[in-house]
GUKOLVO-455881 format. One record per residue (C-alpha): residue in one letter; y, x, z. Coordinates in Angstrom, 2 decimals, always signed. Layout:
<recs>
A/Y/X/Z;
...
</recs>
This chain:
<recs>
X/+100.19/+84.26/+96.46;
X/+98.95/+85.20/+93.31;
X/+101.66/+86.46/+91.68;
X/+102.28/+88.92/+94.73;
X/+98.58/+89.95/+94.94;
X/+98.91/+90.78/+91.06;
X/+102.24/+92.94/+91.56;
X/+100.53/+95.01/+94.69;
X/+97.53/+96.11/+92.02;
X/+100.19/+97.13/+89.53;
X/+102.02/+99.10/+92.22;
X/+98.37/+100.63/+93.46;
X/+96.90/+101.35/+89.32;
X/+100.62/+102.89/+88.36;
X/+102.03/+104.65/+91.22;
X/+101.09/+108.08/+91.99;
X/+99.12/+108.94/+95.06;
X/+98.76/+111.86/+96.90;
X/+99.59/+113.46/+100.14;
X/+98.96/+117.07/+101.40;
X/+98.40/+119.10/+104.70;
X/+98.34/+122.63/+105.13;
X/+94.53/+122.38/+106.44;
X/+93.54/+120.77/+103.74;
X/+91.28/+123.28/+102.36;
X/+89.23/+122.86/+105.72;
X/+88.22/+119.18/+104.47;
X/+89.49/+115.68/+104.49;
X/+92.79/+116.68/+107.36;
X/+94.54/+112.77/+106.32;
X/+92.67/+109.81/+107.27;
X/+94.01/+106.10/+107.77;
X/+92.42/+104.29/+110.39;
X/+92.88/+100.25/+108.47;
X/+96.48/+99.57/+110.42;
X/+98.82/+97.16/+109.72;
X/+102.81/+98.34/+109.45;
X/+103.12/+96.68/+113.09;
X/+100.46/+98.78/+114.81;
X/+101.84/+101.83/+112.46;
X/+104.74/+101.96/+114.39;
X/+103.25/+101.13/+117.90;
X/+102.01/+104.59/+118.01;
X/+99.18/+103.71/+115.57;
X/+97.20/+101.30/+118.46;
X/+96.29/+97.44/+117.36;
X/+92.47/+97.34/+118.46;
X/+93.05/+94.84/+120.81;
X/+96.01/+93.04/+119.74;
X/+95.50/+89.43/+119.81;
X/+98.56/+87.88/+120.54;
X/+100.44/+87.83/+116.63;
X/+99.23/+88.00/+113.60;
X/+97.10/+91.34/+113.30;
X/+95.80/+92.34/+109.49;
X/+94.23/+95.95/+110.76;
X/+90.78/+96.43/+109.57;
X/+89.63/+98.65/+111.81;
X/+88.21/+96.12/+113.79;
X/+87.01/+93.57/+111.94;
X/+87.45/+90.89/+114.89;
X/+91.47/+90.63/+114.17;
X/+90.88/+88.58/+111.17;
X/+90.70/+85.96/+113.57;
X/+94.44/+86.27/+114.63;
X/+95.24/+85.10/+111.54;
X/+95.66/+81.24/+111.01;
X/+96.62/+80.77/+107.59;
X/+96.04/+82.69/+104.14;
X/+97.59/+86.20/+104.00;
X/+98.18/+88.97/+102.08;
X/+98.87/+92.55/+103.75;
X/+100.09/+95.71/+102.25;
X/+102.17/+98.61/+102.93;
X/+102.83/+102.05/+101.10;
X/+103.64/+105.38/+102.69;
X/+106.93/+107.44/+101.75;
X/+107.96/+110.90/+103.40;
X/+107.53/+114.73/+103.12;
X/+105.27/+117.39/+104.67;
X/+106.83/+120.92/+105.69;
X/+104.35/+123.27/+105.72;
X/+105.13/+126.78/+107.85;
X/+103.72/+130.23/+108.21;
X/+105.52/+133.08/+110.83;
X/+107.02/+134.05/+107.41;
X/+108.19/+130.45/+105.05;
X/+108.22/+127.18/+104.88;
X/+107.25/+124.81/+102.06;
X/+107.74/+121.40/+101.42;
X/+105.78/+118.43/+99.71;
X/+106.18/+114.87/+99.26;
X/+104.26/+112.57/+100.13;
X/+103.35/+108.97/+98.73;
X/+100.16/+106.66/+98.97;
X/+98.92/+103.10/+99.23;
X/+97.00/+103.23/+102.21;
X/+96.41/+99.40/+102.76;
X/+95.56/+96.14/+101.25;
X/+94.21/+93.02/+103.15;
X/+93.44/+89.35/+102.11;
X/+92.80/+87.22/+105.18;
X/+91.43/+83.21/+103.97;
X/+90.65/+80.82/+106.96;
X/+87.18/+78.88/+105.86;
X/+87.98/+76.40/+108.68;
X/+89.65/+76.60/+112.08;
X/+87.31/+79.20/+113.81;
X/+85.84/+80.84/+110.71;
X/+87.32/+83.23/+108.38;
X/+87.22/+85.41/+105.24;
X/+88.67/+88.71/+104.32;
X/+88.71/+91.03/+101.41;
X/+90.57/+94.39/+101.99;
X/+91.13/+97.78/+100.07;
X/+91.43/+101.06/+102.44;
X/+91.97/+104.77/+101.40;
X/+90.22/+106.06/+104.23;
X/+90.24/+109.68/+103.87;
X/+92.63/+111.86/+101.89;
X/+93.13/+115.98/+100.77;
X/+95.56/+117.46/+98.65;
X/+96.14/+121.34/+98.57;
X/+98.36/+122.34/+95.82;
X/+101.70/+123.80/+97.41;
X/+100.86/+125.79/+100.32;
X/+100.71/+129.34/+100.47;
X/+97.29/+129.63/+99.98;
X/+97.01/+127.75/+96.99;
X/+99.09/+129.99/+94.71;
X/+99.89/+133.94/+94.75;
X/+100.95/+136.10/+92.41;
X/+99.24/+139.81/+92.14;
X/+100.87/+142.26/+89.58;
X/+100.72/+140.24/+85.81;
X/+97.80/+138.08/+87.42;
X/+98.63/+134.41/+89.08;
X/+96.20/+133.54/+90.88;
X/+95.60/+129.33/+91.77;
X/+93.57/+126.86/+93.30;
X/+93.93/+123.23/+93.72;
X/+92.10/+120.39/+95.85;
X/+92.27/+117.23/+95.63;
X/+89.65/+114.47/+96.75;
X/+89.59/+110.90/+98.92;
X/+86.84/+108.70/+100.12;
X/+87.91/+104.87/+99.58;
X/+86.91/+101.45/+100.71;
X/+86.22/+98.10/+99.67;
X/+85.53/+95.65/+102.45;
X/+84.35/+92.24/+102.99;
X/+85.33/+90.76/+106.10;
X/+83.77/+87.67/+108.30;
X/+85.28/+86.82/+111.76;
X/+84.37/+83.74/+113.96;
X/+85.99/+82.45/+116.54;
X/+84.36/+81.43/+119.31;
X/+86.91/+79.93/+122.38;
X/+88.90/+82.73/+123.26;
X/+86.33/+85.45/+121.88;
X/+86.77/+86.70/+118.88;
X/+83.95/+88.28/+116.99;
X/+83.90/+90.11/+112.69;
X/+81.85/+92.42/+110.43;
X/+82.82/+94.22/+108.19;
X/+80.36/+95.11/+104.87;
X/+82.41/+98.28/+103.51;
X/+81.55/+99.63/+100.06;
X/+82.68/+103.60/+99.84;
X/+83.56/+105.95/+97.00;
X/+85.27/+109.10/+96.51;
X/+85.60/+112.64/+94.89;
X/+86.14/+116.17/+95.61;
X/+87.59/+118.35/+93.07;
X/+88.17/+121.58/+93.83;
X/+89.88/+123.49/+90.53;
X/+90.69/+127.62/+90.22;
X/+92.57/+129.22/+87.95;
X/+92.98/+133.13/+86.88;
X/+96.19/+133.46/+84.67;
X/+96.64/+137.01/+82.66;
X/+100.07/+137.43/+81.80;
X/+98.41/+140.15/+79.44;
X/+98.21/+137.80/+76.32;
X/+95.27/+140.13/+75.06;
X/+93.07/+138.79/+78.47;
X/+91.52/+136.10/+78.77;
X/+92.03/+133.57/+80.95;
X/+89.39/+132.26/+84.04;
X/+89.14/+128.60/+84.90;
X/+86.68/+127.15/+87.36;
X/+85.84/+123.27/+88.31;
X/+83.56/+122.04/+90.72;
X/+83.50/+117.97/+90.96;
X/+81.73/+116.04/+92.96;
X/+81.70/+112.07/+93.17;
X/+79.89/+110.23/+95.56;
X/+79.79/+106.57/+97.02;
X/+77.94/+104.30/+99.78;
X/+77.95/+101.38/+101.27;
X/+77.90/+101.10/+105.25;
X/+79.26/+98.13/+107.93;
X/+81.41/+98.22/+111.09;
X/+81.46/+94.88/+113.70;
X/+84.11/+94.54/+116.12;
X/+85.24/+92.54/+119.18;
X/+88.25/+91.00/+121.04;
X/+89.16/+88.12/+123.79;
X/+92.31/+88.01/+126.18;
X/+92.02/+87.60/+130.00;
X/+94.62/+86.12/+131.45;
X/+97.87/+88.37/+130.50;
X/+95.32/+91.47/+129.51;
X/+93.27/+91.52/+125.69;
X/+91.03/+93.97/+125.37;
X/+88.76/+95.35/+121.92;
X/+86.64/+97.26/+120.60;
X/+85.02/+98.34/+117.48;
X/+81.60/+100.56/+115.72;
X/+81.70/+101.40/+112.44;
X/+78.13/+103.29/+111.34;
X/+77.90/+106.52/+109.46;
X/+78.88/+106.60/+105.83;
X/+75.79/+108.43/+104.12;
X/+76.99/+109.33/+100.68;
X/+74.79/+110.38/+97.70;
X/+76.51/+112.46/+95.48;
X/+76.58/+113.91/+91.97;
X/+78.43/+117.05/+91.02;
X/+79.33/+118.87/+88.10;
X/+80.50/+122.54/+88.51;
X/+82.03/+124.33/+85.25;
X/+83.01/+128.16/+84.11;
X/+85.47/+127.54/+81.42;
X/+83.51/+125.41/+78.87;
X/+80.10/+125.61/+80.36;
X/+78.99/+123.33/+82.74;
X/+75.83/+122.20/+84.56;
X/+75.42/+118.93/+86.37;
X/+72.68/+118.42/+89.52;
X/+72.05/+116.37/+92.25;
X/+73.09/+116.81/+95.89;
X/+70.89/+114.48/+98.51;
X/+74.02/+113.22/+101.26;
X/+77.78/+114.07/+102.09;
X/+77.98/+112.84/+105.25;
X/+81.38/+111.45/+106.89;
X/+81.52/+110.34/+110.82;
X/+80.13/+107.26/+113.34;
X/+83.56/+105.94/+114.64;
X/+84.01/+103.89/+117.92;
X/+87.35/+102.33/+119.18;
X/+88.27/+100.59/+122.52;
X/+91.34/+98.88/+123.14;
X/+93.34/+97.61/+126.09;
X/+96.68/+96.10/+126.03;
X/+98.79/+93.96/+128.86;
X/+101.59/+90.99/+127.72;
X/+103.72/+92.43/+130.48;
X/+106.48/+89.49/+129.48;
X/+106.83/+86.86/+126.82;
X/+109.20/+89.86/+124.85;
X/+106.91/+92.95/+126.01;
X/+103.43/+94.13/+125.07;
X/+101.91/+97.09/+125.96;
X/+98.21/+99.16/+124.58;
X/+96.42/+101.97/+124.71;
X/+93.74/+102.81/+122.36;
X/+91.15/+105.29/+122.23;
X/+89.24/+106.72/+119.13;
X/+86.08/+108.72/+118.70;
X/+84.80/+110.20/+115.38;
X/+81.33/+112.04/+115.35;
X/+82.27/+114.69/+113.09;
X/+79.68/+117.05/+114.89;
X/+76.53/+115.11/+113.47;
X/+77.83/+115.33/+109.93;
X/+77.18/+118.17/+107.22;
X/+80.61/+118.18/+105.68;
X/+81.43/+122.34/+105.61;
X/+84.14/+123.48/+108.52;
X/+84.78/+119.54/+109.81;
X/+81.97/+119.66/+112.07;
X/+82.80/+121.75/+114.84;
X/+83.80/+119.32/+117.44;
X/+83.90/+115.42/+117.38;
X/+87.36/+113.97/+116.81;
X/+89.26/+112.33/+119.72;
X/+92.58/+109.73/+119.20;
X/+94.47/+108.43/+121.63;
X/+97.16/+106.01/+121.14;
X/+99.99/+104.24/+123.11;
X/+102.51/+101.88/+122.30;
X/+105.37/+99.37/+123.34;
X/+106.49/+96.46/+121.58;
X/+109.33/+93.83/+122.14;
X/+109.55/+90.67/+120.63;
X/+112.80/+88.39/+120.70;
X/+112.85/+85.14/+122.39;
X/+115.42/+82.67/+122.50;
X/+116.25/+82.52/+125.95;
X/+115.40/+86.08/+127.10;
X/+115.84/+88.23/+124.03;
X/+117.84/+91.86/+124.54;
X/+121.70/+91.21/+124.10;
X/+121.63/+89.38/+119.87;
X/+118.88/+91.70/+118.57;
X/+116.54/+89.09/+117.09;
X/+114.16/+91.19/+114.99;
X/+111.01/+92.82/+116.59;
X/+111.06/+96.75/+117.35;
X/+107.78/+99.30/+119.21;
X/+107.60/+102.51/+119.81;
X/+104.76/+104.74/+120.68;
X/+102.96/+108.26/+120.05;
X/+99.48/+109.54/+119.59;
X/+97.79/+112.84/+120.48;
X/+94.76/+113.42/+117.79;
X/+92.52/+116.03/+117.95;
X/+91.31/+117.65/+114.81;
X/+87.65/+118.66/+113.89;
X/+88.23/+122.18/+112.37;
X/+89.18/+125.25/+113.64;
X/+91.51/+127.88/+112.03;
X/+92.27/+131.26/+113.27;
X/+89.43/+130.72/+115.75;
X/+91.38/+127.77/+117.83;
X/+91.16/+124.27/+117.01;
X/+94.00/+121.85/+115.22;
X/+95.86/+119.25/+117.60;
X/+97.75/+116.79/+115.70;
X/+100.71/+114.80/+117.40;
X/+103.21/+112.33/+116.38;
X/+105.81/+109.81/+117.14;
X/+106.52/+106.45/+115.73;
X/+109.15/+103.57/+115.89;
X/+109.19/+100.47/+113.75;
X/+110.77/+97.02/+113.08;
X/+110.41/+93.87/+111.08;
X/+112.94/+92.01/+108.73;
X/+111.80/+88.50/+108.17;
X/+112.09/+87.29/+104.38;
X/+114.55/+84.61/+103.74;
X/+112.26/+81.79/+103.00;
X/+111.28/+81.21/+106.75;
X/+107.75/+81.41/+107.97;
X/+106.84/+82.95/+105.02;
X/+106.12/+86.07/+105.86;
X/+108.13/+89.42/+106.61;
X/+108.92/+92.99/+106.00;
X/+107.88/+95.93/+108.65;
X/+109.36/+99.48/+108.77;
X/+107.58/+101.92/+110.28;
X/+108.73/+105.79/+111.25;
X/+106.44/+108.67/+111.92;
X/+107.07/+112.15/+112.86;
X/+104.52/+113.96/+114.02;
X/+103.25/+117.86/+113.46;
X/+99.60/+119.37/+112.81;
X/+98.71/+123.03/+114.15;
X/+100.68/+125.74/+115.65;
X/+101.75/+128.49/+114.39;
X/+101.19/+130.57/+117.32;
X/+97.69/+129.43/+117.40;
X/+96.60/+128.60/+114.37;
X/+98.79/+130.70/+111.76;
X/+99.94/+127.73/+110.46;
X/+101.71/+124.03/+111.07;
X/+102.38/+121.19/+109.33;
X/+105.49/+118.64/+110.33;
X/+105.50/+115.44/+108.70;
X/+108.20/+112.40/+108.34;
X/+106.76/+109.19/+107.07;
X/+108.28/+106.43/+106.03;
X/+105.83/+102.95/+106.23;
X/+106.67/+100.23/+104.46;
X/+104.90/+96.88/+104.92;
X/+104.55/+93.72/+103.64;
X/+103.20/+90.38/+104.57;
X/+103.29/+86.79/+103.08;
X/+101.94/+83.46/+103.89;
X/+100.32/+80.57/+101.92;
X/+99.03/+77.28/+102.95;
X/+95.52/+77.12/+102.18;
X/+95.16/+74.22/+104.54;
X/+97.67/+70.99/+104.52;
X/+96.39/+68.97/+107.48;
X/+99.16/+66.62/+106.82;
X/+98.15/+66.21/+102.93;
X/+94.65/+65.37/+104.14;
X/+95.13/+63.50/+107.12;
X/+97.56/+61.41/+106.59;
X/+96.98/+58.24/+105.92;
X/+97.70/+56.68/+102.00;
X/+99.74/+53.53/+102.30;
X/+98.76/+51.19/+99.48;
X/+101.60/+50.08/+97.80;
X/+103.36/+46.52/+97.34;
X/+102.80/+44.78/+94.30;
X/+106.05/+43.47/+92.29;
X/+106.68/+40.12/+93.02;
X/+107.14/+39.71/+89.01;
X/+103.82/+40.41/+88.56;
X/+102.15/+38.49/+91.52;
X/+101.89/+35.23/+89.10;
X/+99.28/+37.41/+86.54;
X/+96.98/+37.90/+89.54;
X/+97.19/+34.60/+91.42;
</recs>
C-alpha cells in the first residue's frame, strides 16, 4: 500500500496538469465533483450508491461502503475542440483529479484522507487568447484552480450511514498579458495579476438502503477564501490585500433502485449557489446537475452471455453559471465505463471511464466546446484487519519427548 500511495504522489508532483474550456475566461468553467472512476462513467451519479465499494468524496457518508483499507485514484486523458462559426481549435487535456485513502478504525467507524482538484481554468489556445494585429501579437493567458485536502470520518450506524468531511482549500488565479512588437526598436508590454488564496470549510453527508431502493444526500458549506494578490507592469509590482473570493454552497440528493442482482439504477441531482458568491461573471444564476446512470454487474448464474467484467452507462445535463452572448452555457455529456480486475484477486481493480460531452452553442453563445475524456482509475486493497490472525486461537506446542526427562 505504501509503495503505490508513494508512486500516485510522483505521478501527481511530475505530471503536467491542465485542462481548458473555451469559457474559461468567464471563471472556473471545469469543476470535479470528488467521483470515483465507477460513478465517472455512470453518468457522473454515486451519491447514493451503497451497494459496492464507493471512494467518491462528495458525500462524505460513502466511506462507509468501504470495509477494508483502500487507496483510490484516477487521472484524466482526452482533448477539447474548441469552435467559432469560423475555426476550430484543439487542446489536450490531462489532470489528476482524485486521490482517496479510506482506513476502517473498527467495524462501523472509519477514516479517510483524500486530495481533490475541485475547480479548474486554463485559457491559452482559444481564439481569444491570441491575435495578431499588423507587427503587434497580442496574448493573454489564464490559468488558476482551487484544491482540496480532506479529512474524512464516517460511522456506521445499522443500515445508516452517516460522514464529515473537514476540507482544507487553496488555489490561484493568474491571469498574464502580453504586447509583442515585432519592431525590435519597441518595447515590449507584459502584465501579471496573481492572486492566491486558501480556506478551510466542511461538508456532512448521508446514506441508508430501503429495501431494493438507497437513497443520499450531501451539504457542503461555502468556501470563504481570503486572498492575497500581487499585480505587476513589467518589473514593477505592488502587493495588497483583498477581504474574500467566494466559491458556492453545494447540496446533492441521490436516489438509486437495485432493479436485479446484475442491474442498478440512480439519479442524482446537484445544486451550486453560485448567485450568493462575488466571483466576477459566475454569479448570474445558481448551477443545476442532473445525473443518470445504469450499471450491470456479472453474476455467476445470471450474467449477460460470458461478459464477466462490470460496464454503466449514463449522461448528465449541467447547467452553467455564466452567460455569453447574452444566453446562458448548458453543458451536456455522455459516459460509458468498465472495470478490469488486477490479477492478484481481490486486490483491487482497474476502471475505464469515457466521456463525451459539449459546452455552449454556437448558435447561441458564439462559441462551443466538445470534449472526449478518457478516465482512468485505480483501486487497491490492503488488510488492515486480520480477524483470523487475532482470533484464532494459539495452540501451545508439544514438548520433545527427548527433553521431557530435564523437566520431570
Amino acid at each position: 500500500m505504501k509503495k503505490i500511495l508513494c508512486g500516485f504522489l510522483l505521478i501527481f508532483i511530475f505530471s503536467t496538469c491542465f485542462g481548458s474550456s473555451v469559457f474559461s475566461s468567464k471563471g472556473f468553467v471545469e469543476e470535479n465533483y470528488g467521483l470515483d472512476n465507477f460513478s465517472t462513467g455512470m453518468g457522473e451519479t454515486g451519491i447514493c450508491s451503497i451497494f459496492r465499494n464507493n471512494f467518491s468524496v462528495s458525500n462524505p457518508a460513502l466511506i462507509g461502503t468501504v470495509k477494508q483499507s483502500n487507496l483510490c485514484s484516477k487521472l484524466i486523458f482526452g482533448h477539447n475542440y474548441f469552435k467559432d462559426s469560423d475555426r476550430e481549435y484543439k487542446d489536450k487535456i490531462a489532470y489528476f483529479p482524485l486521490t482517496n485513502v479510506i482506513l476502517p478504525i473498527s467495524k462501523n467507524t472509519f477514516f479517510g484522507f483524500n486530495f481533490l482538484e475541485k475547480y479548474h481554468l486554463e485559457f491559452e489556445t482559444t481564439q481569444d487568447s491570441t491575435s495578431e494585429i499588423g507587427d503587434v501579437l497580442y496574448e493573454k493567458k489564464l490559468n488558476g484552480s482551487v484544491n482540496q485536502l480532506g479529512f474524512s470520518f464516517g460511522k456506521r450506524i445499522k443500515t445508516f450511514l452517516i460522514g464529515v468531511n473537514f476540507n482544507y482549500n487553496f488555489g490561484n488565479d493568474i491571469t498574464e498579458f502580453n504586447i509583442d512588437f515585432y519592431d525590435s526598436d519597441l518595447v515590449d508590454h507584459f502584465e501579471e495579476n496573481v492572486k492566491r488564496f486558501d480556506c478551510t470549510n466542511f461538508s456532512i453527508g448521508f446514506a441508508f438502503p430501503y429495501s431494493k431502493f438507497s437513497f443520499g444526500g450531501f451539504y457542503e458549506s461555502k468556501l470563504k477564501m481570503s486572498c492575497n494578490e500581487n499585480y505587476s507592469i513589467q518589473s514593477v509590482s505592488d502587493t495588497f490585500y483583498v477581504s474574500e473570493i467566494k466559491f458556492p454552497t453545494q447540496i446533492g440528493l441521490g436516489i438509486g433502485f437495485q432493479i436485479s442482482d446484475n442491474f442498478y439504477m440512480e439519479s442524482n441531482y446537484r445544486h451550486s449557489f453560485w448567485k450568493d458568491i462575488n466571483y466576477p461573471e459566475m454569479n448570474e444564476r445558481d448551477s443545476r446537475f442532473i445525473s443518470f446512470g445504469l450499471s450491470y454487474f456479472p453474476k455467476t448464474k445470471f450474467q449477460i452471455s460470458n461478459f464477466k467484467f462490470p460496464i454503466r452507462i449514463g449522461g448528465y445535463y449541467k447547467q452553467l453559471p455564466f452567460k455569453n452572448d447574452e444566453y446562458f452555457v448548458e453543458e451536456r455529456a455522455v459516459t460509458f465505463g468498465f472495470d478490469i480486475p488486477l490479477k492478484i484477486k481481490n486486490r483491487g481493480k482497474l476502471s475505464l471511464a469515457f466521456i463525451w460531452g459539449t459546452r455552449g452553442k454556437i448558435s447561441k453563445n458564439g462559441y462551443e466546446d466538445e470534449f472526449i475524456k478518457l478516465s482512468i482509475g485505480f483501486s487497491s486493497i490492503d488488510k488492515w484487519r486480520n480477524p483470523k490472525k487475532y482470533k484464532k486461537d494459539k495452540e501451545i506446542p508439544k514438548m520433545d519427548p527427548k527433553y521431557r526427562k530435564f523437566v520431570e
